[in-house]
N, C-alpha and C positions, 0 to 999 in steps of 0.2 A: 628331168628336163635337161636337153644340152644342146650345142649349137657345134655344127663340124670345124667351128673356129676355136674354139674354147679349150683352152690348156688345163687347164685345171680338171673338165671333163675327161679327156684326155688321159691325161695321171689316173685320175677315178677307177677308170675303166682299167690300166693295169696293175696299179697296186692297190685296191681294196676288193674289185666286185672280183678281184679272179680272189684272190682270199678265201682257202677253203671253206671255214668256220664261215663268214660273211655268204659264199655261195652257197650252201649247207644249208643255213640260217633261213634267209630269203627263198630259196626254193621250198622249203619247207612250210613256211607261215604264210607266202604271200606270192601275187600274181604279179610278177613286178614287168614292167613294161618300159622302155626306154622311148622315147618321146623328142624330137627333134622341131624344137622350139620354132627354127624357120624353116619345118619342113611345106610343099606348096601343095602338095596333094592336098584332097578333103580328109577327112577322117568323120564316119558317122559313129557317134559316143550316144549311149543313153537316149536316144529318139532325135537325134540335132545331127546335123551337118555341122562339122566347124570349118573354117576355110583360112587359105593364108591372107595375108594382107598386104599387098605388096606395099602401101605408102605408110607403114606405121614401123616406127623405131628408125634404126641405123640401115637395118635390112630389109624389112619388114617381119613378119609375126604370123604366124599359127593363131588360129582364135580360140581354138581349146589350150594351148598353152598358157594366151593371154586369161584366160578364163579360170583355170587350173590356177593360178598364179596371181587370182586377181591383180592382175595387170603393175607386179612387182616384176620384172625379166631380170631374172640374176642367175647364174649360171654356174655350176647345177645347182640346179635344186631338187628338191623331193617334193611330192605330193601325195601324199598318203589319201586313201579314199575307203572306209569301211565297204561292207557287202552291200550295203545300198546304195553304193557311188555319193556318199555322203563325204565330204572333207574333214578329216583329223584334223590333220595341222599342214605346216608347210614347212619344209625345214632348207634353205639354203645354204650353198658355200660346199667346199670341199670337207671330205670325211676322212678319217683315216680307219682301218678296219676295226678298231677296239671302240673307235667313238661312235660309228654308223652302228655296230651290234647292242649299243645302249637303246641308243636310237629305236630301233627297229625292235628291241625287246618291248619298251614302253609301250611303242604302237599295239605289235603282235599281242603282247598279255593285256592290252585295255588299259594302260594306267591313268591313262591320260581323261578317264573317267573318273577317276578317284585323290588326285594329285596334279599338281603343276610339276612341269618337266625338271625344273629347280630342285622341287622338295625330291622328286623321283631321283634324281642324282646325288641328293644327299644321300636318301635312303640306302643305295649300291656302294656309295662310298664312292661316289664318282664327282 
């Protein structure tokens, strides 16, 4: 998720996702979709219409964002979603590319089945 105001987005976008290993990574394991939190179009997700909103927040709000998100708005964040559009987890805040490739290993290998993201981090030595 990210908003065309948002710096940190921003940043994101030229120093980690261009990140060979990080673009590599992600194209390899996952459908990754960039998502604009106050975009106003619909978007049809999973059998649903989501829709913008225009009197909700600063700006207003996307409903599948706010949905996505349960209705945390913090910018960016990730939202991971298994093959059944099911919710992993939710991870906010800026990444840098050595800490999103953690990240994204956890998801991608299922750890997050088997461990807390904590014990996962110790386990790598992270």
């Amino acid at each position: 998720m990210f908003t065309d105001w948002c710096g940190w987005c921003k940043r994101m976008d030229s120093a980690t996702f261009t990140d060979p290993e990080v673009a590599a990574y992600m194209a390899a394991n996952f459908y990754p979709v960039k998502l604009n939190a106050e975009q106003k179009e619909d978007i049809k997700f999973n059998g649903e219409t989501f829709s913008y909103i225009a009197d909700a927040g600063k700006r207003g709000i996307h409903s599948l964002a706010y949905s996505l998100l349960d209705g945390h708005m913090s910018y960016p964040s990730f939202v991971y979603l298994n093959e059944k559009y099911e919710r992993v987890t939710i991870s906010p805040g800026y990444k840098e590319p050595a800490d999103i490739i953690k990240e994204l290993k956890f998801v991608a290998e299922e750890k997050y089945n088997t461990q807390s993201w904590d014990d996962y981090l110790k386990s790598i030595g992270g």
